[in-house]
N, C-alpha and C positions, 0 to 999 in steps of 0.2 A: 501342419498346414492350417491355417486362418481358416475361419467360417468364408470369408471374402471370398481368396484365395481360391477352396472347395466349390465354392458356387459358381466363381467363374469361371472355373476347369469341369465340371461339369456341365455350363450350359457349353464353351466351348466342344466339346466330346458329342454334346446333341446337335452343333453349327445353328444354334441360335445366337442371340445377343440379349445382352441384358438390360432389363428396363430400371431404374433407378428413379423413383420420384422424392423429392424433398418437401418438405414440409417442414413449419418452423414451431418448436417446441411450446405448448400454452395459446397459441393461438385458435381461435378466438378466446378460448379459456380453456380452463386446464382438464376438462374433464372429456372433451375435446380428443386430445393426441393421440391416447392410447388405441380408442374405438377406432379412429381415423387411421392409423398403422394397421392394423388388422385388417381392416378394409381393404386400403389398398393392395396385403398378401391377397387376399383372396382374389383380389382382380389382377394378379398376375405380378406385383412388384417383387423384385429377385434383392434387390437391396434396399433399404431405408436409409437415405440421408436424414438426419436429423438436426434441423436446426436450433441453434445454442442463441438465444436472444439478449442482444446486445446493445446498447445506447447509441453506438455509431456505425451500424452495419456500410461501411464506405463500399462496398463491391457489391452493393443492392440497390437496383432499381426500386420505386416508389411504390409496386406491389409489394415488394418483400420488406420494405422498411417499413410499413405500414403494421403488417404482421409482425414484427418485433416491438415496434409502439405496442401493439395490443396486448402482447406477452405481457410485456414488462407492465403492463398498467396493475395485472396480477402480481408482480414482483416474483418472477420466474429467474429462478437463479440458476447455475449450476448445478449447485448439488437437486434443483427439484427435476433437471432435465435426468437427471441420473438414476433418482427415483419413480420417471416415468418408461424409462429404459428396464428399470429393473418389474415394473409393473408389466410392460409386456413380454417380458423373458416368462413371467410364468405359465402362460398360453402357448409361449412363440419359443424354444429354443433356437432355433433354426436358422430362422431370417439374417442376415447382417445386419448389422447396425451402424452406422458412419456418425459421427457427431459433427457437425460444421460448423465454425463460428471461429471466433478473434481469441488473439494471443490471453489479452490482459486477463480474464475469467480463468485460467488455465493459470497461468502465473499468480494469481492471486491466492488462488489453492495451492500451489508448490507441484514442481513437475511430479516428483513421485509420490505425492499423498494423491492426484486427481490419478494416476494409472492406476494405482489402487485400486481407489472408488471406481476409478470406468472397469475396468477388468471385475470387479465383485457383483457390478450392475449388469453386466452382459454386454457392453459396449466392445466393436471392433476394431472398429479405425475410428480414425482421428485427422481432419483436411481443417487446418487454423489457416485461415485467408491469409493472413498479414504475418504468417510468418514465415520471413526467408529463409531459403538450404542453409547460408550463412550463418545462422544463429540459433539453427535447429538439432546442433548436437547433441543438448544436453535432455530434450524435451526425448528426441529419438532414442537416446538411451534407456532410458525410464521407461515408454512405450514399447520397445524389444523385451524390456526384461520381464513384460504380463501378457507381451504374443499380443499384441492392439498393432495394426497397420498405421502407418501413417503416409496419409497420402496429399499430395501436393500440386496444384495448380498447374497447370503451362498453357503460357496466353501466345497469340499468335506472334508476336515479337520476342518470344523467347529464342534466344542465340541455339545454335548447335550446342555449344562449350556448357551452358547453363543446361541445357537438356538434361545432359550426361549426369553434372553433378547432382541436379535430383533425381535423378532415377536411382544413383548410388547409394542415396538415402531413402527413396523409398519402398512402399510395399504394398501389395493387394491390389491397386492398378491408380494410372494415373488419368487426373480430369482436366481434359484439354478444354480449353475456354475458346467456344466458335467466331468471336469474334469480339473486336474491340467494344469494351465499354462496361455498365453493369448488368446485373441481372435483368432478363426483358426485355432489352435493348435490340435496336438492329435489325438487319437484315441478314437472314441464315444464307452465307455460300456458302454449297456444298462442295463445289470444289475450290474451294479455298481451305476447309477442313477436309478435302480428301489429298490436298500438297500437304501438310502441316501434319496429316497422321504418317502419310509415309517416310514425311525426314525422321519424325519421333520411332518408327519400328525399323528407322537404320541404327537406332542408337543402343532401342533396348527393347525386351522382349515383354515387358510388364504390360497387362491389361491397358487398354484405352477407351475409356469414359468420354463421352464428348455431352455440354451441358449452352448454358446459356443462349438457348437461340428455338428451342424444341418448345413449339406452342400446340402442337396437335400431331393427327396420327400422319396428316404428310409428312410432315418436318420430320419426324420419330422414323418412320419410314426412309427418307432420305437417308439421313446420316447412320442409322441401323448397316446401308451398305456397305459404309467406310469405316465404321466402329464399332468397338467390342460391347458396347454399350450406350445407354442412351439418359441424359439426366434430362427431367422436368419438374421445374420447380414454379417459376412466377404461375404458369396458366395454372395448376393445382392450386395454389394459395389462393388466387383471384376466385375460383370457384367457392373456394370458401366461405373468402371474405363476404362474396354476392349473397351466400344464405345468410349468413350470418346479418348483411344489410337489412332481409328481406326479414329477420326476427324469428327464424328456424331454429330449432331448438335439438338435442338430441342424434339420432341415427342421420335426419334431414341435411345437418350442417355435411355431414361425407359425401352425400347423395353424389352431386354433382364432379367433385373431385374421384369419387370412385367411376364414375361411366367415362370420365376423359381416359381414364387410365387405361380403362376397360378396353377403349378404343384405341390406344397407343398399342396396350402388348398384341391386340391383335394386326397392328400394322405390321409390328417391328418383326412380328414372327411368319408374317407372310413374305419377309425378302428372304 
């Protein structure tokens, strides 16, 4: 069984849910990420998505792209998000680790030299935006064969039929996207993700993440009661960014990203 897998069989056995924040690798600089993953364990985060920064983040709203501009101004590549993974594996066995981000940085490594590297770095799963069930064979192989999840997308117009076939491929749990558009975006129905989780747990029994719409401890709260879990990402980045504005330097840049979170897990675990 997966560290994922472990964690979310375990908080399910406690009938908690699980809180997920993302944050994007290097941003605002690189010295940054690792302190700020730590942070947020201690304020209650059960998994780390980790953003992989990328030139065209197309399923990111303007906070999130903004924060991969800033990565990359550093020249945060792959293999440095890999060496930031493996910098907090020495503190952290424990945690999950997710990496998020686009095909092309994955394919440029080659599928089985980057499972490699993720598997030696401490990485567990693996959610590549833009890449389809369809063309995910060969990357899933590779990632089965070093136990890395690979988890995948499902937006509200996702078919029945398309349901199934990624769930057949994936693993460790999937992230249901709350509503149409990018990250940021919208307005949270919750019952329009509490229709959309129950088609999904007629199909298949894998965990369910629900993300893009979760800006505070309400929203986190809502959806906590219809989901196995909860992702937030733009509001934690925008915290950032705001220190970071503000010329904070150090412990200061988490400050504000660690008290939202603070304030999430204690919503989510009061449903």
């Amino acid at each position: 069984m997966s560290r994922i897998s472990a964690r979310l069989a375990e908080l399910a056995g406690q009938h908690r849910k699980a809180v997920v924040p993302y944050v994007v690798a290097g941003d605002p600089v690189p010295g940054v990420t690792v302190p700020l993953m730590h942070e947020l364990v201690r304020q209650g985060a059960d998994i780390i998505e980790l953003g992989v920064p990328f030139s065209d983040p197309m399923a990111e709203g303007p906070v999130i792209q903004l924060a991969h501009e800033r990565a990359l101004t550093h020249r945060i590549s792959l293999r440095d998000v890999l060496a930031l993974v493996a910098e907090f594996r020495r503190d952290d066995p424990n945690t999950p680790i997710v990496l998020m981000g686009y095909a092309n940085p994955v394919e440029r490594m080659g599928y089985a030299a980057f499972a490699d590297a993720a598997a030696a770095a401490g990485v567990d799963g693996l959610l590549t935006v833009d890449m389809p069930p369809e063309e995910a064979e060969a990357l899933n192989a590779e990632l089965k064969r070093v136990a890395i999840d690979n988890i995948f997308l499902l937006a509200p117009t996702t078919t029945d039929r398309r349901i199934r076939a990624i769930a057949e491929l994936a693993s460790g749990y999937l992230y249901c996207v709350s509503l149409k558009g990018v990250t940021g975006a919208g307005h949270l129905d919750v019952d329009a993700v509490r229709a959309m989780l129950q088609r999904i747990k007629s199909i298949t029994d894998l965990p369910i993440t629900v993300g893009f719409g979760i800006k505070d401890a309400a929203s986190a709260e809502a959806v906590a009661r219809v989901a196995d879990g909860v992702v937030v990402g733009s509001a934690l980045v925008d915290k950032v960014a705001q220190a970071h504005a503000r010329g904070e330097q150090g412990a200061a840049l988490s400050a504000g990203a660690a008290q939202l979170l603070g304030e999430i897990r204690r919503a989510v675990d009061a449903v």
